[in-house]
C-alpha positions in Angstrom: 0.0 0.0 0.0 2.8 2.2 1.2 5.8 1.5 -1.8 8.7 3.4 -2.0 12.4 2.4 -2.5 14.9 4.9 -1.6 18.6 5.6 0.3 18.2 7.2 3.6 19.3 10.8 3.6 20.6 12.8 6.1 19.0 13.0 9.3 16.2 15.9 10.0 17.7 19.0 12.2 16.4 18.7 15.8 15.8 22.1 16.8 13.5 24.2 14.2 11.6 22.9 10.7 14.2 22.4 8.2 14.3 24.3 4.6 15.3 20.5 3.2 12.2 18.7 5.7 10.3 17.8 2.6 13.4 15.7 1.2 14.2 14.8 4.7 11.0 13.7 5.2 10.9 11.8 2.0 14.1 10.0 2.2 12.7 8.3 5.7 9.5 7.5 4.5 11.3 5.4 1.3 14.1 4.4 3.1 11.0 2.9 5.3 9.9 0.4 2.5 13.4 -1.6 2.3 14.2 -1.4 6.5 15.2 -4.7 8.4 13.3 -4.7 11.8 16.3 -3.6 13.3 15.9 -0.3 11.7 12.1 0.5 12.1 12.4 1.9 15.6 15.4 4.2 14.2 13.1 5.5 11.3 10.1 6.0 13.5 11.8 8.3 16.3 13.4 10.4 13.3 10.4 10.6 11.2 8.5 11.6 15.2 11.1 14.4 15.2 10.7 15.9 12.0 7.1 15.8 12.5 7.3 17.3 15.9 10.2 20.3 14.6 7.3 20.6 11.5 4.4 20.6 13.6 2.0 23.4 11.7 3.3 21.6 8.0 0.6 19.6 7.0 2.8 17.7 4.1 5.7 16.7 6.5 3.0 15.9 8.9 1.3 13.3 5.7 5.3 12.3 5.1 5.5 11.0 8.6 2.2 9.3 8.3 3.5 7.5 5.3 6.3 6.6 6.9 5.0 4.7 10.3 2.2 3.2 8.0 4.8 2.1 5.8 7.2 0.6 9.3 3.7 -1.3 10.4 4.7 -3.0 8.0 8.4 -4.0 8.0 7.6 -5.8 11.2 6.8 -9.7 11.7 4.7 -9.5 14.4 1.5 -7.3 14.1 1.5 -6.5 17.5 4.9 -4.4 17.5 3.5 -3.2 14.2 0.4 -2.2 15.2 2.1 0.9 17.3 3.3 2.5 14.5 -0.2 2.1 12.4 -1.5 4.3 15.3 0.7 6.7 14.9 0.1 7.0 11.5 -3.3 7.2 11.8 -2.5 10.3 14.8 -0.1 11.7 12.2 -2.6 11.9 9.3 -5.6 13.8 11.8 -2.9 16.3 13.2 -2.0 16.8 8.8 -5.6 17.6 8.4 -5.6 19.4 11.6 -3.3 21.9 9.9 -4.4 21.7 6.5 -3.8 25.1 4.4 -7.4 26.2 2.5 -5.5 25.6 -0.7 -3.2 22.8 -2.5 0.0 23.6 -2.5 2.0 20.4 -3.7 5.5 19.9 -2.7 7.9 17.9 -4.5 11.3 15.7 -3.3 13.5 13.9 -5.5 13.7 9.6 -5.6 16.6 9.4 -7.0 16.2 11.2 -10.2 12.6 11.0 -10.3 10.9 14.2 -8.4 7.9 13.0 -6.6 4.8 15.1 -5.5 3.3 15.4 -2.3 -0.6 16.3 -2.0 -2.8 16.4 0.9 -6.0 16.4 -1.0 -7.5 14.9 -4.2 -6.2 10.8 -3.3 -7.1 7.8 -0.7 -4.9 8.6 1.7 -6.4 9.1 5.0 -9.0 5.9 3.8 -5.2 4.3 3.1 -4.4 5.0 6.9 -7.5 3.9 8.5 -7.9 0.5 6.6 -3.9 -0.1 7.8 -4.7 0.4 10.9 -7.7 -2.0 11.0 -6.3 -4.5 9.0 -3.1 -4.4 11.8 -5.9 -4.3 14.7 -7.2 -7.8 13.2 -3.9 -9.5 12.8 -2.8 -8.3 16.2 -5.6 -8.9 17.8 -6.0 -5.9 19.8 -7.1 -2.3 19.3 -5.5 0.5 19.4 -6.3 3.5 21.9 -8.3 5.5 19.8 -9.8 2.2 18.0 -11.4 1.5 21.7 -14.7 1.1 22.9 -15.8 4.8 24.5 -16.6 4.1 28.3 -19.5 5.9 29.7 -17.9 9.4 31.0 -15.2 9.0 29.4 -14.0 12.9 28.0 -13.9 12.7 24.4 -11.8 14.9 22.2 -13.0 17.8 20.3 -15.1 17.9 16.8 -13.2 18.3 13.9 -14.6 19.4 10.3 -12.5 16.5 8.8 -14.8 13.9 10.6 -17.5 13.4 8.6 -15.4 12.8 5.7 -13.9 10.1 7.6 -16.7 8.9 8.6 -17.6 8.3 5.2 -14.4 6.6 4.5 -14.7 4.1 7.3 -18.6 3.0 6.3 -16.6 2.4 3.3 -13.9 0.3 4.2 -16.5 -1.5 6.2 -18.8 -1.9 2.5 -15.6 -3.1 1.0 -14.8 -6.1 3.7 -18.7 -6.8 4.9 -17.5 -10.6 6.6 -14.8 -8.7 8.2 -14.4 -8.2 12.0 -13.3 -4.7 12.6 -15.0 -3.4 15.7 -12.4 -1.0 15.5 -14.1 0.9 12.7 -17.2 0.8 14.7 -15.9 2.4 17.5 -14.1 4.9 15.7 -17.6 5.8 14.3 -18.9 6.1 18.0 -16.0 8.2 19.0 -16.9 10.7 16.0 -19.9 10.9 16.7 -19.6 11.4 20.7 -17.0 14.6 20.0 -19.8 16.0 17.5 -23.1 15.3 19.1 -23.9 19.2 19.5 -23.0 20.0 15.9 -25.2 16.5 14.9 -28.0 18.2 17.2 -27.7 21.8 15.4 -27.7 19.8 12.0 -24.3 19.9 10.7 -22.2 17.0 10.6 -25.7 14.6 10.6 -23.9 12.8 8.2 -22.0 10.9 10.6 -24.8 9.4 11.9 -26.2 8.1 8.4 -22.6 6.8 7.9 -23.0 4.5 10.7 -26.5 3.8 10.2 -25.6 2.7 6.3 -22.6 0.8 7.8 -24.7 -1.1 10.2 -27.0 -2.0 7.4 -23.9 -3.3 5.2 -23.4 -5.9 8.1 -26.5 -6.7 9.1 -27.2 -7.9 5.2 -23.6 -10.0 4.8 -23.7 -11.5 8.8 -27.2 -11.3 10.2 -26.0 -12.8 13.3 -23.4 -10.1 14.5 -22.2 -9.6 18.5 -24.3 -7.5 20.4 -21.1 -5.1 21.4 -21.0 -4.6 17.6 -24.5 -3.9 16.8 -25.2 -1.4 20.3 -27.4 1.4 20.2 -25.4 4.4 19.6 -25.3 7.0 22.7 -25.3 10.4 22.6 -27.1 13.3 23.6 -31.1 12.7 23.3 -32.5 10.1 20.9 -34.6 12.2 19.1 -31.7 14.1 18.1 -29.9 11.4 17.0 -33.0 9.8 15.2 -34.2 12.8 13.6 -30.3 13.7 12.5 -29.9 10.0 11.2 -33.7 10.6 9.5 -32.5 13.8 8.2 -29.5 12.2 6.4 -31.2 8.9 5.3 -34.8 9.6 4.2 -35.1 9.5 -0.1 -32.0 7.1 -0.7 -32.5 4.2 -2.3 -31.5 0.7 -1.3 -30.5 -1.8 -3.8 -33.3 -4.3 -5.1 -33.7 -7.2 -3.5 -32.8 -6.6 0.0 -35.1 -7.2 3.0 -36.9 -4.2 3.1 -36.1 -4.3 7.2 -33.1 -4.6 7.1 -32.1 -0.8 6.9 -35.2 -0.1 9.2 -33.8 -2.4 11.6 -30.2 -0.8 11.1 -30.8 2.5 11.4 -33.3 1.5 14.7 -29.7 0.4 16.1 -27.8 3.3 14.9 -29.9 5.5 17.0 -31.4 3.5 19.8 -34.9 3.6 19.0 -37.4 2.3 16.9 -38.9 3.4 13.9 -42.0 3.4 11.8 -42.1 2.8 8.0 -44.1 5.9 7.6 -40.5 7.8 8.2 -38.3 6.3 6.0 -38.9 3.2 3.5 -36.3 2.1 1.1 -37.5 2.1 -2.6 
């Protein structure tokens, strides 16, 4: 997913953001691809110093991302490899974080072929997040922000970039319906716990139809799904949630030839309640 084949440069400056930290930045990320394990830890901790000397630059910030995605990787175990898939997932949200309003492509040289760099217009944050979850499987555990939320737990703030990712994870979940990846789920709950007063004033609805048209994807493919998978979703009031999911879902068409109930019955679960066909019917 991550390719790249490239001699390590020189190593990034400590101090302050580099004039050369694109190159820098590049030369880690495809010196990355051909590492022994004995070199990913090395990598990592200069690519997390770049990043950190670079911290407002939303490319060197994707660079870095690349790069840990690329070390999850380069390691036999998925365990040890599913640290650095976290922080390339936490890499690509702090790039979009600091995202400029415009493109601005930079460019680096492999070898003698100059490469671009672009933060919008490709895959690449749906590229991070189906890493991650794919390394969550093989390991077997989740990462921290791939956790269930606990009741009281203090979620993080909304960000603008979340509904879009959002829409990314329903469809990485589409893509692999037998798939186990509560991890996606719970990323959906998270989401949608940091937004629940911008679902409420009817901006970011969207993630709630996400997971609503998520839950339907699995319901279809595995009827028989774990309750912790399938739980109602919590957050703020239920009409709130119901209405936003309504909001987002009523008028779309459903494929022929699935049970009629079976988005009914998923987006009941995405919000918690139950509703009548008189609100939304697929057609």
């Amino acid at each position: 997913m991550f390719t790249a084949a490239f001699a390590l440069g020189a190593s990034p400056a400590l101090a302050a953001c580099p004039q050369t930290a694109v190159q820098d930045g590049v030369n880690l990320w495809l010196a990355a691809e051909s590492s022994q394990a004995s070199a990913v830890s090395a990598l990592g901790v200069q690519a997390d110093t770049l990043a950190a000397a670079c911290a407002t630059d939303a490319y060197i910030q994707k660079i870095a991302a690349l790069t840990h995605a690329t070390l999850s990787g380069r390691l036999t175990d998925p365990a040890a490899g599913l640290d650095h898939a976290a922080k390339a997932r936490a890499f690509a949200m702090r790039m979009r974080d600091v995202q400029p309003a415009n493109e601005h492509p930079v460019t680096a040289m492999a070898g003698s072929q100059p490469i671009a760099i672009r933060i919008f217009g490709d895959e690449f944050d749906k590229d991070i997040l189906l890493n991650l979850f794919g390394t969550e499987q093989r390991a077997g555990r989740l990462s921290p922000k791939s956790q269930p939320l606990k009741p009281g737990e203090q979620v993080r703030a909304c960000r603008d970039w979340d509904a879009v990712e959002a829409q990314q994870i329903t469809a990485i979940i589409r893509d692999n319906p037998k798939a186990d990846l509560p991890g996606a789920m719970n990323q959906l709950d998270r989401m949608a716990a940091a937004c629940a007063l911008r679902i409420e004033e009817g901006d970011h609805e969207r993630i709630v139809g996400q997971r609503a048209k998520a839950i339907h994807v699995l319901l279809f493919n595995v009827p028989m799904r774990p309750d912790a998978l399938l739980r109602p979703w919590h957050f703020r009031q239920r009409r709130c949630r119901t209405r936003a999911a309504l909001r987002f879902l009523r008028g779309r068409r459903w494929s022929h030839g699935r049970d009629a109930a079976s988005p009914l019955a998923a987006l009941a679960v995405a919000t918690g309640g139950k509703l009548s066909v008189v609100f939304f019917q697929p057609r």
